[in-house]
Residue frames as a rotation matrix with the C-alpha (Angstrom) as fourth column:
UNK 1
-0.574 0.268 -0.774 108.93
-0.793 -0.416 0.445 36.19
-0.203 0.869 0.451 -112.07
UNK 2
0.231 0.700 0.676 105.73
-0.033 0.700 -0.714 33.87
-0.972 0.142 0.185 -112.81
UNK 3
-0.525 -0.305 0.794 105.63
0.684 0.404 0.607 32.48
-0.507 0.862 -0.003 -116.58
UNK 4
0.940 0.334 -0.065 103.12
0.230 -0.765 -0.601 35.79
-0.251 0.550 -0.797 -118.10
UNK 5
0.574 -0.721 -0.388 106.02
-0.385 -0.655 0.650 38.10
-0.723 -0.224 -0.654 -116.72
UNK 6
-0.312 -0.941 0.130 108.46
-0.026 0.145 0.989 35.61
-0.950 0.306 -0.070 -118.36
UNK 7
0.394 0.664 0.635 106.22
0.812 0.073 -0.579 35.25
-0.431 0.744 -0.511 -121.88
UNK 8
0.790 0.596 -0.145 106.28
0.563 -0.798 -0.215 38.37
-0.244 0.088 -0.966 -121.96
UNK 9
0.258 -0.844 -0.471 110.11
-0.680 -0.505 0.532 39.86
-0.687 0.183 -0.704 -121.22
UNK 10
-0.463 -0.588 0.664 111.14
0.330 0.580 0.744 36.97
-0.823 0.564 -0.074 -123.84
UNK 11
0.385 0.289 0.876 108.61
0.898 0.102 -0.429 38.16
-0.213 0.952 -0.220 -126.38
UNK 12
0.851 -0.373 -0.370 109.84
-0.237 -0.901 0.364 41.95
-0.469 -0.222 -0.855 -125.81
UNK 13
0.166 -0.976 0.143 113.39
-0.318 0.084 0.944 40.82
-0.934 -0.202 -0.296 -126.22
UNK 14
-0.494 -0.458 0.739 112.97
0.663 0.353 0.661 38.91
-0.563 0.816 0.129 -129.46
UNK 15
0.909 0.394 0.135 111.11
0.369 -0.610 -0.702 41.94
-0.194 0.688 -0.700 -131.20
UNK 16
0.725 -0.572 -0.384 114.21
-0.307 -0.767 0.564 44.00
-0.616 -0.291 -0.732 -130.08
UNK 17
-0.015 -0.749 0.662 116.44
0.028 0.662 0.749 41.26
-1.000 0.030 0.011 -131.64
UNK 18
0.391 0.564 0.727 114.08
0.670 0.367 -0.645 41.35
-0.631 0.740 -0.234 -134.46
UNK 19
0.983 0.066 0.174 114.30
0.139 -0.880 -0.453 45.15
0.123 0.470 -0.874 -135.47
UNK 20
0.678 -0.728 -0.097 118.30
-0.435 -0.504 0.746 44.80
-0.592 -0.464 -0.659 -134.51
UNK 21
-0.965 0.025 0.261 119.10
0.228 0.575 0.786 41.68
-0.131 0.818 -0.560 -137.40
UNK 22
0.210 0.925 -0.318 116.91
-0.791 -0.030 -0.611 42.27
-0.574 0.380 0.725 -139.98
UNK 23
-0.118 0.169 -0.978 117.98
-0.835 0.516 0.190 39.26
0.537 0.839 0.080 -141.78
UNK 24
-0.688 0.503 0.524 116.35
-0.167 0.593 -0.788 37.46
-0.707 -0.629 -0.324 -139.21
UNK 25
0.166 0.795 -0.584 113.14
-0.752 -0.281 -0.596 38.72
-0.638 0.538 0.551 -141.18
UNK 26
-0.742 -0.367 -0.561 114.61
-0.666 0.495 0.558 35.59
0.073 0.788 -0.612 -143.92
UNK 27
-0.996 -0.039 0.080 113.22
-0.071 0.896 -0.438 33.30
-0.055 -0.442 -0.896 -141.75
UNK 28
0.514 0.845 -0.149 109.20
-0.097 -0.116 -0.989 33.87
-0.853 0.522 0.023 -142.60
UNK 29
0.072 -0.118 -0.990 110.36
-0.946 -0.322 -0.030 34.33
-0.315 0.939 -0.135 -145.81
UNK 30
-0.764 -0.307 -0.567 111.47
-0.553 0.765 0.331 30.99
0.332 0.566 -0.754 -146.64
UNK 31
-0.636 0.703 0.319 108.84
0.230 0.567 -0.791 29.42
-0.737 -0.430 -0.522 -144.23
UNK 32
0.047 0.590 -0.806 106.77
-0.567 -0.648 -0.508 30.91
-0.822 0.481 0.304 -146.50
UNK 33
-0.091 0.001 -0.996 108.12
-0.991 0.099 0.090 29.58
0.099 0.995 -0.008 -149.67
UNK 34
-0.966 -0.055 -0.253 108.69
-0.052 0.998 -0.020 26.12
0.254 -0.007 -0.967 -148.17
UNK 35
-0.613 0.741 0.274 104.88
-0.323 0.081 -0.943 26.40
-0.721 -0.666 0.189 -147.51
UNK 36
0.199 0.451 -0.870 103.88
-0.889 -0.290 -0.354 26.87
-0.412 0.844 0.343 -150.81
UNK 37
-0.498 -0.422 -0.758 106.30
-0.706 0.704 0.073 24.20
0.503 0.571 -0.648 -152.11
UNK 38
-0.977 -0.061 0.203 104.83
-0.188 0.691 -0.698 21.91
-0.097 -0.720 -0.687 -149.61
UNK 39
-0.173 0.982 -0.076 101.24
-0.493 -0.154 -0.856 22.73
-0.852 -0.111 0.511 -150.06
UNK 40
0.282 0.290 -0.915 101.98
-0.959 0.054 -0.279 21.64
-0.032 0.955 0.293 -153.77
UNK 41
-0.681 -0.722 -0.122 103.79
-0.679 0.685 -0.265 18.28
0.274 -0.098 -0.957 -152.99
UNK 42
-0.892 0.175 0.418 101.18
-0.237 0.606 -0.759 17.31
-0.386 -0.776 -0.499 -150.53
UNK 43
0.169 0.945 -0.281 98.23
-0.657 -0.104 -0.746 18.28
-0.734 0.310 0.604 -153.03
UNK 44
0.082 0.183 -0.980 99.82
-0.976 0.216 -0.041 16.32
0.204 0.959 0.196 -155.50
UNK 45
-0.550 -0.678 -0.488 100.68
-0.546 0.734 -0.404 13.20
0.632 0.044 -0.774 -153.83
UNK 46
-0.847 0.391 -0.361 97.71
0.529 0.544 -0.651 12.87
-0.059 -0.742 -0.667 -151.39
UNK 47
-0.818 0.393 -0.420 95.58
-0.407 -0.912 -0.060 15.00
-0.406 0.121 0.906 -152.93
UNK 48
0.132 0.907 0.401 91.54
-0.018 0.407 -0.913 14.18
-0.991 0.114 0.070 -153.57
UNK 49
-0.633 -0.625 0.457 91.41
0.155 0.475 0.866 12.52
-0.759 0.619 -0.203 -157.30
UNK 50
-0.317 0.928 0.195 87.73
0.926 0.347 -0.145 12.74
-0.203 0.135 -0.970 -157.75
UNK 51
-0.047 0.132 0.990 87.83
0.679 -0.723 0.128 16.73
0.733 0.678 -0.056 -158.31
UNK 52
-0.921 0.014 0.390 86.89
-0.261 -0.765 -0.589 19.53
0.290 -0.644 0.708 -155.87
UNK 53
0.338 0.936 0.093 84.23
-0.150 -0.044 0.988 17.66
0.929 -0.348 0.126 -153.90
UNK 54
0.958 0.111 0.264 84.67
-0.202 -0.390 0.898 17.06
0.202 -0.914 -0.352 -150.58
UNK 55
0.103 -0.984 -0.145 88.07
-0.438 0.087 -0.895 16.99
0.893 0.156 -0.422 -149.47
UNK 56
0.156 -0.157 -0.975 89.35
0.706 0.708 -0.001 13.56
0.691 -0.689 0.221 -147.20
UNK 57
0.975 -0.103 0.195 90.41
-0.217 -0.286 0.933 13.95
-0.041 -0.953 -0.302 -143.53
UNK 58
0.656 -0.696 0.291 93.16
0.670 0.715 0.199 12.04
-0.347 0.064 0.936 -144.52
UNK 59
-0.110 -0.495 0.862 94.57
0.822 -0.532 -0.200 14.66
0.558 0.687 0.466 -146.99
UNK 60
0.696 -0.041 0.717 93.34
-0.258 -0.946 0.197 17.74
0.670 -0.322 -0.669 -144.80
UNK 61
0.905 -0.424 -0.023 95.70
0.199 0.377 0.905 15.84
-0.375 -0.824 0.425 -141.85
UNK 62
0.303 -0.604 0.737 98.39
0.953 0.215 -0.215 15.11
-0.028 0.767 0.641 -144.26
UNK 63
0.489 0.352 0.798 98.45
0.713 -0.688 -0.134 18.94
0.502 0.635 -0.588 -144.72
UNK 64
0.838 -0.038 0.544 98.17
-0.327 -0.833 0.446 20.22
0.437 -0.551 -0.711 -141.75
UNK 65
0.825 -0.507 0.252 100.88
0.295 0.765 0.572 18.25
-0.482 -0.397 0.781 -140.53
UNK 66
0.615 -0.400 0.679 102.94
0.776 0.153 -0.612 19.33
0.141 0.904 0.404 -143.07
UNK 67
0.565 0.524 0.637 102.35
0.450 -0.843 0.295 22.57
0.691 0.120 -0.712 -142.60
UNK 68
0.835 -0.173 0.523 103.57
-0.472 -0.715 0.516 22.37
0.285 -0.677 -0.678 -138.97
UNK 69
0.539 -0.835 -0.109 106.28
0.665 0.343 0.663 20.47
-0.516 -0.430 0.741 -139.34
UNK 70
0.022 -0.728 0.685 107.50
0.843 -0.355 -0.404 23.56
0.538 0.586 0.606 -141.55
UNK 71
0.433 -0.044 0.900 106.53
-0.339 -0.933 0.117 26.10
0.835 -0.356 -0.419 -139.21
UNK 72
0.998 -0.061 -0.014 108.13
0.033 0.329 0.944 24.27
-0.054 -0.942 0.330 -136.77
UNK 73
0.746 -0.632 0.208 110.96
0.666 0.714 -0.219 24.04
-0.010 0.301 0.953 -138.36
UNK 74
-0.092 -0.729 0.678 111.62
0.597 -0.585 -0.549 27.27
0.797 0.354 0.489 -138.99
UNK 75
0.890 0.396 0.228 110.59
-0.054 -0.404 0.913 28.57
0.454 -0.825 -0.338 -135.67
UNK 76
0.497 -0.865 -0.076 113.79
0.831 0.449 0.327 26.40
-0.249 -0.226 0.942 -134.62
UNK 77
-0.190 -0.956 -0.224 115.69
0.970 -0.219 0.109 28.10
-0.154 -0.196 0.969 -136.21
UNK 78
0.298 -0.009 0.955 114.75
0.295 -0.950 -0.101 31.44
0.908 0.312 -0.280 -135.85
UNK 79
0.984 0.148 -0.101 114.43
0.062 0.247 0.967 30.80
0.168 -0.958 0.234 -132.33
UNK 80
0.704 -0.694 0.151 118.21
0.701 0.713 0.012 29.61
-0.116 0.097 0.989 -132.31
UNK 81
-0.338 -0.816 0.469 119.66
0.860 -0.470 -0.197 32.58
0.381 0.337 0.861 -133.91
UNK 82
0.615 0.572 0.542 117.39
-0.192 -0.559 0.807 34.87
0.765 -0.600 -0.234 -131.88
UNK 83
0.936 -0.198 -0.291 118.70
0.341 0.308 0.888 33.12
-0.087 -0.930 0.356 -128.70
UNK 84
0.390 -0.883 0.262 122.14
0.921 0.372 -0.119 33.82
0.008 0.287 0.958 -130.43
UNK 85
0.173 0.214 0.961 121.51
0.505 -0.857 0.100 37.23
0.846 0.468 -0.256 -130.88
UNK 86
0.872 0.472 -0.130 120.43
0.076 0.132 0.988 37.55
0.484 -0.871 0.079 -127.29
UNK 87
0.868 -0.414 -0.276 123.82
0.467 0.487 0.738 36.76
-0.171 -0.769 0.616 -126.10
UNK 88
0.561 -0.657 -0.504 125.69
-0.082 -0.650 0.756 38.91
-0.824 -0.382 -0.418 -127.89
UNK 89
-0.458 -0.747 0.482 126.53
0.120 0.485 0.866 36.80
-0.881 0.455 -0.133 -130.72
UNK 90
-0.546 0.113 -0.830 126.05
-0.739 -0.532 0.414 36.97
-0.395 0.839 0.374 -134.62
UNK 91
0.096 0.970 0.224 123.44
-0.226 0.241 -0.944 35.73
-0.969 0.040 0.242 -136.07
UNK 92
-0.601 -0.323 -0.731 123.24
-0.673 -0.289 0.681 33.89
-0.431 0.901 -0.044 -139.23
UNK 93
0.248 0.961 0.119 120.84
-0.922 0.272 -0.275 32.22
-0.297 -0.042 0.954 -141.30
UNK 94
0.182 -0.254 -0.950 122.60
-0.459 0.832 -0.310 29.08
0.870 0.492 0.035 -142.36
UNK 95
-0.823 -0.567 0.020 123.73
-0.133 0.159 -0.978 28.68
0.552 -0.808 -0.206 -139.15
UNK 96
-0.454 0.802 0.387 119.83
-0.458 0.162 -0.874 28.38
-0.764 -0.574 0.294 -137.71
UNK 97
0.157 0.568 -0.808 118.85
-0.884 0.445 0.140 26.05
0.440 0.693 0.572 -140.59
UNK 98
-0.341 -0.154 -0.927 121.63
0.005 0.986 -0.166 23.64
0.940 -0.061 -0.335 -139.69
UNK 99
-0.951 0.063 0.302 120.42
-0.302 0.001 -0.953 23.95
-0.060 -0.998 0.018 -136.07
UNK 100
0.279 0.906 0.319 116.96
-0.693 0.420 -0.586 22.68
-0.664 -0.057 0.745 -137.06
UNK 101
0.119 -0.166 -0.979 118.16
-0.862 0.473 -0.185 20.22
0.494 0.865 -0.087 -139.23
UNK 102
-0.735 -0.449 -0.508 120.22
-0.007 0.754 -0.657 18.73
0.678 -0.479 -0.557 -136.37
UNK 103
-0.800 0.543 0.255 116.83
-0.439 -0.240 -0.866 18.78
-0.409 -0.805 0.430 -134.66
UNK 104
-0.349 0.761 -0.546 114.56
-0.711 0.165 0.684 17.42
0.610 0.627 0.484 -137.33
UNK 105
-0.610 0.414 -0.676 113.87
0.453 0.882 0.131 13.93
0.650 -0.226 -0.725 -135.13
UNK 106
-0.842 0.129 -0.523 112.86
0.471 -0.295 -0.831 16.10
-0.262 -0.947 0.187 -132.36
UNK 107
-0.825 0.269 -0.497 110.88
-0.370 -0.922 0.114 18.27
-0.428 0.278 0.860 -134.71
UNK 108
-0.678 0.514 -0.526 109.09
-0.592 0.043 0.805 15.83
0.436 0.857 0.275 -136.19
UNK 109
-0.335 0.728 -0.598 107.03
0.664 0.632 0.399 14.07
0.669 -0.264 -0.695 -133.85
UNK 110
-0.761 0.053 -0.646 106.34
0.223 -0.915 -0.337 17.64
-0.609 -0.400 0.685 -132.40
UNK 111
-0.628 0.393 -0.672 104.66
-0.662 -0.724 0.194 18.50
-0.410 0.566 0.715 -135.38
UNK 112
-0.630 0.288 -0.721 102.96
-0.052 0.911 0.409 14.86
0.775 0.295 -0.559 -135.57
UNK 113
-0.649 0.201 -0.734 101.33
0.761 0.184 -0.622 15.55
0.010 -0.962 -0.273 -132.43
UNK 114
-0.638 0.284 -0.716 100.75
0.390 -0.683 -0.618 19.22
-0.664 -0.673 0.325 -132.77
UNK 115
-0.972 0.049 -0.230 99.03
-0.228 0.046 0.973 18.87
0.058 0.998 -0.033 -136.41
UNK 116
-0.574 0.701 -0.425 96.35
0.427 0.698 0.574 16.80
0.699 0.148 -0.700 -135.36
UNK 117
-0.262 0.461 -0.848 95.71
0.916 -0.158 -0.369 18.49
-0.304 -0.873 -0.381 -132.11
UNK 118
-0.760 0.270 -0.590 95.04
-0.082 -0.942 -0.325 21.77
-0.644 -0.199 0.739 -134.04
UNK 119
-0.732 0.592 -0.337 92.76
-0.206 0.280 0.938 19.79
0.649 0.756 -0.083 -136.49
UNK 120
0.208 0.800 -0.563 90.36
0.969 -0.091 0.229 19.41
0.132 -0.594 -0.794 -133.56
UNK 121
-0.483 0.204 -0.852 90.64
0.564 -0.671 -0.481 22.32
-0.670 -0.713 0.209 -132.00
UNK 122
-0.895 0.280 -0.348 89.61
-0.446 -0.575 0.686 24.15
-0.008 0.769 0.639 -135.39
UNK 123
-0.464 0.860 -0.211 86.50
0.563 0.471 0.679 21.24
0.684 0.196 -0.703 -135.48
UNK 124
-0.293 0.145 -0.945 85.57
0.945 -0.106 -0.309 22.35
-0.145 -0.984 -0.106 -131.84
UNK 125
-0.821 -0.223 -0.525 85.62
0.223 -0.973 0.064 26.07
-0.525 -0.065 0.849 -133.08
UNK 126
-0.754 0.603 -0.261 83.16
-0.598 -0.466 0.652 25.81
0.271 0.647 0.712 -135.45
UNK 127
-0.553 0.679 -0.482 80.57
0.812 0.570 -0.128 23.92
0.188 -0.462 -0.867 -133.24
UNK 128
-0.190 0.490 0.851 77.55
-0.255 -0.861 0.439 26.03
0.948 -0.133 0.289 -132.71
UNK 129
0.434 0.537 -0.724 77.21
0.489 0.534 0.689 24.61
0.757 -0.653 -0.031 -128.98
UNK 130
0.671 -0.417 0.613 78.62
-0.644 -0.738 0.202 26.72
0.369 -0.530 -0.764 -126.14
UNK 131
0.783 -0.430 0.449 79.82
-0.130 0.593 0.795 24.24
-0.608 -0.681 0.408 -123.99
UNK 132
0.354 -0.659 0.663 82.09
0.935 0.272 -0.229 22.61
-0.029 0.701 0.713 -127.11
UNK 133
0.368 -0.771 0.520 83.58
0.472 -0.327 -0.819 25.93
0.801 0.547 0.243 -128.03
UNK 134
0.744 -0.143 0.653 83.86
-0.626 -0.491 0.606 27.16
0.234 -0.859 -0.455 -124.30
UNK 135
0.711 -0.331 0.620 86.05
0.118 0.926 0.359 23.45
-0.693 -0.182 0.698 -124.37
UNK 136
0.509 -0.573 0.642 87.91
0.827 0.120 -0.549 24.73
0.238 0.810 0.535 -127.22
UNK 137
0.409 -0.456 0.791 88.90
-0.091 -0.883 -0.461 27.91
0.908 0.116 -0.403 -125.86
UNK 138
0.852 -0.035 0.522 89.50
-0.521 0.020 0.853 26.58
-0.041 -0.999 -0.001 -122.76
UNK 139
0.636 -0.513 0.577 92.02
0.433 0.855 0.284 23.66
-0.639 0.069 0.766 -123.85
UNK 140
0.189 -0.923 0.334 93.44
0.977 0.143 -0.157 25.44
0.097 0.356 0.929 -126.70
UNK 141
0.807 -0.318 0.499 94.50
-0.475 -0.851 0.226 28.41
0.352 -0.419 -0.837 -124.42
UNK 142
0.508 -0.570 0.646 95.98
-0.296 0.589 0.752 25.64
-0.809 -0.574 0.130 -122.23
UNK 143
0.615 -0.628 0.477 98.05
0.786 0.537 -0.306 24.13
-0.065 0.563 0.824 -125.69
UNK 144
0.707 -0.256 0.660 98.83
0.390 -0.636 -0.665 27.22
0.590 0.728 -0.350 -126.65
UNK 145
0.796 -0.339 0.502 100.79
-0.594 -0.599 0.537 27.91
0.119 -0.726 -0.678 -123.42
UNK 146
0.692 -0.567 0.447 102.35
0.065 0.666 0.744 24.44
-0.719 -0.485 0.497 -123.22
UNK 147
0.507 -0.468 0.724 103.59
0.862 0.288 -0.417 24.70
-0.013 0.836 0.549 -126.95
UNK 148
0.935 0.116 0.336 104.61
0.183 -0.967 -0.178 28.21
0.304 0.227 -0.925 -126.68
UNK 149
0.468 -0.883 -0.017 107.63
-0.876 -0.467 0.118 27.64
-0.113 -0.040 -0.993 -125.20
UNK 150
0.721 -0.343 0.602 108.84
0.413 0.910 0.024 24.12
-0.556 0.231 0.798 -126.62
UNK 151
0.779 -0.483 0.400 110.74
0.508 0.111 -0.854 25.78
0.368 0.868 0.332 -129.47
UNK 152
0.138 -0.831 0.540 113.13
-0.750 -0.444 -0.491 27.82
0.647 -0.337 -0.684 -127.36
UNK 153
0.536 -0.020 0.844 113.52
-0.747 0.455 0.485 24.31
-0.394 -0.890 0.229 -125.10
């Protein structure tokens, strides 16, 4: 089995998991809300002072960062109780929080890394130059594969 094949029978497997616990389904949910809450923290505490002109790099970073250290987070643990699922065992959502929790060191310089590297690749996208976004679609195919399976690792 080559890594597509595997991609693939793992993404199969967690739909199945998906539509078998629905209170998997929690897990967006809160990501969700902890987005929101986050989006408001980070606007208020690093947020541009001067009104709605242009808006720092600093603060868009700051964001995006944020951002993925909550979708990372909960990925974890969905991931987690998925994998649980998988095996036969019950799923629960407290039980894939504290499993990212006890991951958070790990999680965060994941999402310190992977924050910044999608803040270029978005620059790169909106280049009108071929070459530059042929360089973006090239590279962040290639992230997207390496990162794709960190959170079940």
């Amino acid at each position: 089995m080559n890594v597509f094949d595997a991609i693939l029978a793992l993404s199969r497997a967690s739909w199945q998991v998906l539509r078998r616990h629905r209170r998997l389904a929690w897990f967006p949910l809160m990501e969700l809300g902890a987005v929101i809450v986050v989006a408001v923290l980070v606007a208020l505490l690093f947020g541009p002072s001067d009104g709605p002109s242009e808006v720092p790099w600093g603060f868009l970073l700051a964001m995006l960062v944020a951002f993925q250290l909550v979708q990372v987070f909960f990925s974890v643990a969905l991931t987690s109780e998925a994998l649980k699922a998988l095996r036969g065992e019950a799923p629960a959502v407290g039980a894939g929080l504290e499993v990212a929790a006890a991951r958070l060191p790990a999680i965060v310089p994941f999402a310190a890394i992977t924050g910044p590297v999608g803040l270029v690749l978005g620059a790169m996208g909106r280049s009108r130059r071929g070459a530059v976004r042929f360089a973006r679609a090239l590279f962040g195919t290639a992230w997207s594969l390496v990162t794709f399976l960190a959170i079940p690792v």
